[in-house]
N, C-alpha and C positions, 0 to 999 in steps of 0.2 A: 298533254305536257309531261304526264309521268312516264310514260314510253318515253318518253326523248330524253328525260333525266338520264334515266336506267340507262340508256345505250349510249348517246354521243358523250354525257356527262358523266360518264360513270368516274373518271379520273375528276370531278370537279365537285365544289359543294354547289348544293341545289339553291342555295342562298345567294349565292354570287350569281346565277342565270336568272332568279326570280326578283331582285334585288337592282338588276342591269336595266329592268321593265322595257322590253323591247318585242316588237314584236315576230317570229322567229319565222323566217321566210329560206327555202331552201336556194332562194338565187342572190347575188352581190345587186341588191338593188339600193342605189344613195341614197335617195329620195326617198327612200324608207326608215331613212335616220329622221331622229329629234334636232330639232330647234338647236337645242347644245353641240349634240354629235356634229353636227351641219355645220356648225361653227368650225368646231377642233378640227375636221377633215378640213375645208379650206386653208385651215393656219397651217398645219402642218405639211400639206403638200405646198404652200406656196413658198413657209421658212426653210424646210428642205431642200431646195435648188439653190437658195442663197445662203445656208449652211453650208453645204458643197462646193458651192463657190469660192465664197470670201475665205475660208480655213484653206483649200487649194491654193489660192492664192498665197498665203502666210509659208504653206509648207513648199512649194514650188521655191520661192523667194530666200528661206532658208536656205533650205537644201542647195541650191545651184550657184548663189554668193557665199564667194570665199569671204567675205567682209563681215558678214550676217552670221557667221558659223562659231558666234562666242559662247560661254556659258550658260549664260542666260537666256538668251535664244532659242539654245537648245532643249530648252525646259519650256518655252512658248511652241515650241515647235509641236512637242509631246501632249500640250496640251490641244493644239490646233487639230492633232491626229485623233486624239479623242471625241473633238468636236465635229471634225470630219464625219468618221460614225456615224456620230448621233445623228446627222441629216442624212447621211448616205443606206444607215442599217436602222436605228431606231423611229425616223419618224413616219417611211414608208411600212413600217411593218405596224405602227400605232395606226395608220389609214385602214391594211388591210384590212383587223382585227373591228374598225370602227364600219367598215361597210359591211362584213362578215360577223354582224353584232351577236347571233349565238353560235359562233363559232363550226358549222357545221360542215364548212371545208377548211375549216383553218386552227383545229383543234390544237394541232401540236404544236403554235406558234405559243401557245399559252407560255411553257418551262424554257423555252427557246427565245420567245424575246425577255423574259425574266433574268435570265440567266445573261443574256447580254448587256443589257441594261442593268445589272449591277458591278458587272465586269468595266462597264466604259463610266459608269459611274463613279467608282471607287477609284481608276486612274485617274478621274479627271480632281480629285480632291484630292489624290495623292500630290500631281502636279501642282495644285494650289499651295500645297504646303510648300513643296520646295520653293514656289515662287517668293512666298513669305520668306524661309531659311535663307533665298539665296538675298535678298534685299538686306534684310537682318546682319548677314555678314558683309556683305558691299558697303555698308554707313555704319553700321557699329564696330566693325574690327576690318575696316579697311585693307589692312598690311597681311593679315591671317587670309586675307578672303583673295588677294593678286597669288601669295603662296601655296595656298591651299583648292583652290576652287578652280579644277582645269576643266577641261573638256573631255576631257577621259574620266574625270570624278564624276562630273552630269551624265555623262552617259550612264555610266555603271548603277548610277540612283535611280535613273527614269527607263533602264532597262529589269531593275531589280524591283522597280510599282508597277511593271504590267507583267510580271511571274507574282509577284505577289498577289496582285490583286486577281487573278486568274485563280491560283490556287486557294487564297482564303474563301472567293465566294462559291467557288467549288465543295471546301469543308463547309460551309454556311447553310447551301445548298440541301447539301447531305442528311446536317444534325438536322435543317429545320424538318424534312420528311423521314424522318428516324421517328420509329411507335415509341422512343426509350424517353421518359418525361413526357408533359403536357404539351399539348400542341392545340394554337388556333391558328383559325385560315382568313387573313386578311383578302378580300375580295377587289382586286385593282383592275376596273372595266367587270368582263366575264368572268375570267382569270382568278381561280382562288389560288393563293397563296400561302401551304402551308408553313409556320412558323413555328420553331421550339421555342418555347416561352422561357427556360433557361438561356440559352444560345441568343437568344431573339433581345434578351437584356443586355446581354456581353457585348452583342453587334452592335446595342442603340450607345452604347457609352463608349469604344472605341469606336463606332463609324461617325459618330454624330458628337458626340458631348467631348471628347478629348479633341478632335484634330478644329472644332471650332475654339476651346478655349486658348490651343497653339496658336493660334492663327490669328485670333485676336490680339491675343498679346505680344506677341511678334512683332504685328505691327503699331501698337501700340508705341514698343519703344522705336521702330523706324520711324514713325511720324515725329516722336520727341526730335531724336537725331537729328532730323530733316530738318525741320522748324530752327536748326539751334543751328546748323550749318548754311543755310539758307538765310541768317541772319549776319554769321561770320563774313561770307562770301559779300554782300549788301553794304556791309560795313566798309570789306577792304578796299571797295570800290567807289569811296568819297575819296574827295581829293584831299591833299595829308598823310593818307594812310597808305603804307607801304600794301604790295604784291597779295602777303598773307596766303591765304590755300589756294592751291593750283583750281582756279574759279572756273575754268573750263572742264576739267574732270569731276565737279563736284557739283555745277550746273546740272552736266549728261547724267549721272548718279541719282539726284535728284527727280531730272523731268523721269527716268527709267520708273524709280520708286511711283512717282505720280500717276501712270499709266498703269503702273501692274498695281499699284494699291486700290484704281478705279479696278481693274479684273478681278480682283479677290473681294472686294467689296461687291460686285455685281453678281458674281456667285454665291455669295452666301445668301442677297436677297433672293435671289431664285430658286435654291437650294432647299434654306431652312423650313420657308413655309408649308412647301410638300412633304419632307422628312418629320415634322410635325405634325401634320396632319395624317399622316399615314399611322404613328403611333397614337392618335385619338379615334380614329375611322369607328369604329364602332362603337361611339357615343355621338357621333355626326348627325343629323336630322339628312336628309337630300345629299347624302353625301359624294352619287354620282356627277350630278354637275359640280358641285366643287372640286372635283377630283379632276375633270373637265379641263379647266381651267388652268389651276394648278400644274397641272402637267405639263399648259401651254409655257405657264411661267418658270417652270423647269427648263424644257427643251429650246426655250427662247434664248439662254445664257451661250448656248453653241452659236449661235446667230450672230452675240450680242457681240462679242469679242472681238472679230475682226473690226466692227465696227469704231470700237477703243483704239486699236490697232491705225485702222485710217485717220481718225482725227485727229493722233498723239503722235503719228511716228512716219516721218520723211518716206524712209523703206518702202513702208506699206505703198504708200502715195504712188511713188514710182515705180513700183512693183503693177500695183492696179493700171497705170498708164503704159508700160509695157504690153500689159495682156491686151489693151483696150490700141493699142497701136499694129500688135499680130492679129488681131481679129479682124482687121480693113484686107 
């Protein structure tokens, strides 16, 4: 086992192959996976085709209705793309890495799926904010958000979070294998991961502890909003009571916030737990299968959405029965 450190592992901590306890076989044999791994491979390769699907679907549907092409959308769209990804690049490359358990033909996927996965990561939470901001100003500032909020402003935000996110995890990248400062190596699967412990603080409070307390509180007040408008509307609609807000536009406003507040709500359950757990990993007991799992309930949220998507929104409906009508 120390010859193989030395050579294939030289770019890795010994800790993270001794730690993975697998046992190191020079051919892609499955059946040489754990109980756990056996697991994650089946989730994985089976939520990946319908990750690629149902986001297909969403983005196909966008893109090609003039109808579908609003603001808002456009930022479902972006997120759809992200999610696409993740089934189409991150959960086949989490397989290979899972049949290829020490890594001995698939070394260099270590920094490469890393570096992707936090790339499509950080867009898809960039995207969740906007989806918060864009709610936020649709019921709290109504009149600011028809004037202000076009579709050349959404683009320019959801083309300006994937150069950003591109670029920051690139610096991220860098500082965290920079000798300059302390550095530990978070071990995710085989895969270590080194981290500057300066840099590695700055990333957990803007990646993690800022864009969740925006986001909460965001919607926070859109729910107040909603709750108080959704009463308005309820009301003008006894008999007695005049016309009052235009209760068709403030219905759609509404049901919108209620589907995208289930999306932002679904991703942070998915989200947090791993993002927290990654920063305790080495006070963990077993912490390979929990990591396991975990990741399932990460990569599950790319899955998760279209399916919000179908049960909230006509579009989608018809959109799906379309594809299922070209398919005959």
């Amino acid at each position: 086992m120390e010859d193989y450190t030395n050579t294939v592992f030289a770019h890795l901590d010994y800790r993270c192959v001794a730690s993975w306890n697998t046992s190191c076989s020079s051919d892609f044999q499955l059946f040489h996976l754990n109980h756990s791994n056996l697991i994650v491979f089946f989730f994985f390769s089976v939520v990946s085709v319908l990750t690629v699907g149902g986001n297909m679907v969403v983005i196909v549907s966008i893109t090609i209705s003039k109808q579908l092409r609003t603001a808002t959308n456009f930022v479902i769209l972006s997120l759809a793309m992200s999610d696409f990804l993740v089934g189409a690049l991150m959960m086949p490359l989490q397989c290979i890495m899972l049949v290829d358990g020490c890594l001995y033909h698939t070394k260099h996927l270590c920094p490469v799926c890393h570096f992707i996965s936090t790339i499509i990561g950080t867009v898809s939470l960039y995207n969740v904010i906007l989806i918060a901001i864009d709610r936020y100003f649709a019921l709290c500032h109504p009149f600011r958000y028809v004037a202000k909020m076009s579709v050349r402003v959404v683009l320019k935000c959801v083309g300006f979070g994937w150069i950003l996110s591109f670029f920051y995890n690139l610096s991220m990248m860098y500082t965290g294998n920079s000798e300059q400062g302390e550095r530990k190596v978070i071990c995710i699967q085989a895969c270590a991961i080194p981290v500057n412990n300066t840099w590695g603080f700055i990333d957990f409070i803007f990646s993690f502890i800022v864009p969740c307390l925006l986001i909460i509180i965001l919607y926070v007040k859109v729910l107040t909003v909603a709750l108080r408008h959704a009463k308005v509307i309820s009301d003008s609609a006894k008999p007695g009571l005049g016309p009052g807000l235009n209760r068709r536009k403030w219905k759609s406003e509404i049901k919108a916030t209620k589907t995208l507040g289930t999306v932002v709500f679904v991703y942070l359950v998915c989200w947090i737990p791993l993002y927290t757990f990654l920063v305790n990993i080495e006070n963990v007991s077993d912490s390979n299968v929990i990591l396991n799992y975990l990741m399932c309930l990460f990569y599950s949220n790319a899955f998760i959405n279209p399916i919000i998507y179908a049960i909230s929104s006509p579009w989608f409906k018809n959109s799906l029965k379309f594809c299922a009508l070209c398919g005959k």
